[in-house]
N, C-alpha and C positions, 0 to 999 in steps of 0.2 A: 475526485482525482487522487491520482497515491505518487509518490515520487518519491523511491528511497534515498537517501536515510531519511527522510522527511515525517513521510508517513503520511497518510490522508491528510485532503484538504481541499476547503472549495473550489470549487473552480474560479471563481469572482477574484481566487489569487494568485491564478496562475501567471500573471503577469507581475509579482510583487518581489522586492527583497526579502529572504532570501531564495525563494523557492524560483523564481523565474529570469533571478539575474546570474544565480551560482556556475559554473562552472563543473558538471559530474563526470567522472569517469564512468565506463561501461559497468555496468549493472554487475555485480558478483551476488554470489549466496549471502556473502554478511550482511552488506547492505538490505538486501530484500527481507531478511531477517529482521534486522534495526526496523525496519520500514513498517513491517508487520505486528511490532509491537504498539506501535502508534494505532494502528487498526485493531489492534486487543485493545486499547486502554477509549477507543470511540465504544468501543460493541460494552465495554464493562459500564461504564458510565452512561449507557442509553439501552437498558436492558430489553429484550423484547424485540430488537430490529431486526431487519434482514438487511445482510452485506452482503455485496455481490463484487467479487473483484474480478475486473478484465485483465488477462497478463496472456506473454507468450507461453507456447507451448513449456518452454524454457525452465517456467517460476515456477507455474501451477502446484510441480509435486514440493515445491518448498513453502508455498501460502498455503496449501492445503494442510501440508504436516504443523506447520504453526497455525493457523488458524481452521482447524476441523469442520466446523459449524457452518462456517460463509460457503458462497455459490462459489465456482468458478469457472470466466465463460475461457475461452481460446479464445485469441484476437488472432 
């Protein structure tokens, strides 16, 4: 699961402080940005993986410019 500013995270916590009690405003470039570095810093520390990140048409060209390497589907 991703949720910016968060960044990746289990799913097991999608219900947890702070990620499922917070409060977000609607998604902008920074944020997905912020977000996306949390997803650099899973792929750095777990060399070898394949990421695959699902986002709207919307993000895509901003995950893809930060993070080059990972899949990305359409939702």
């Amino acid at each position: 699961m991703f949720r910016p500013p968060f960044g990746p995270y289990p799913v097991e916590l999608k219900e947890t402080f702070p990620i499922g009690q917070c409060e977000l405003p609607e998604w902008d470039e920074e944020m997905v940005v912020t977000g996306c570095r949390g997803i650099r810093a899973l792929i750095d520390a777990n060399r070898g993986i394949a990421v695959t990140v699902r986002c709207g048409p919307e993000w895509g060209s901003i995950v893809g410019r930060e993070l080059p390497e990972v899949r990305i589907e359409q939702r």
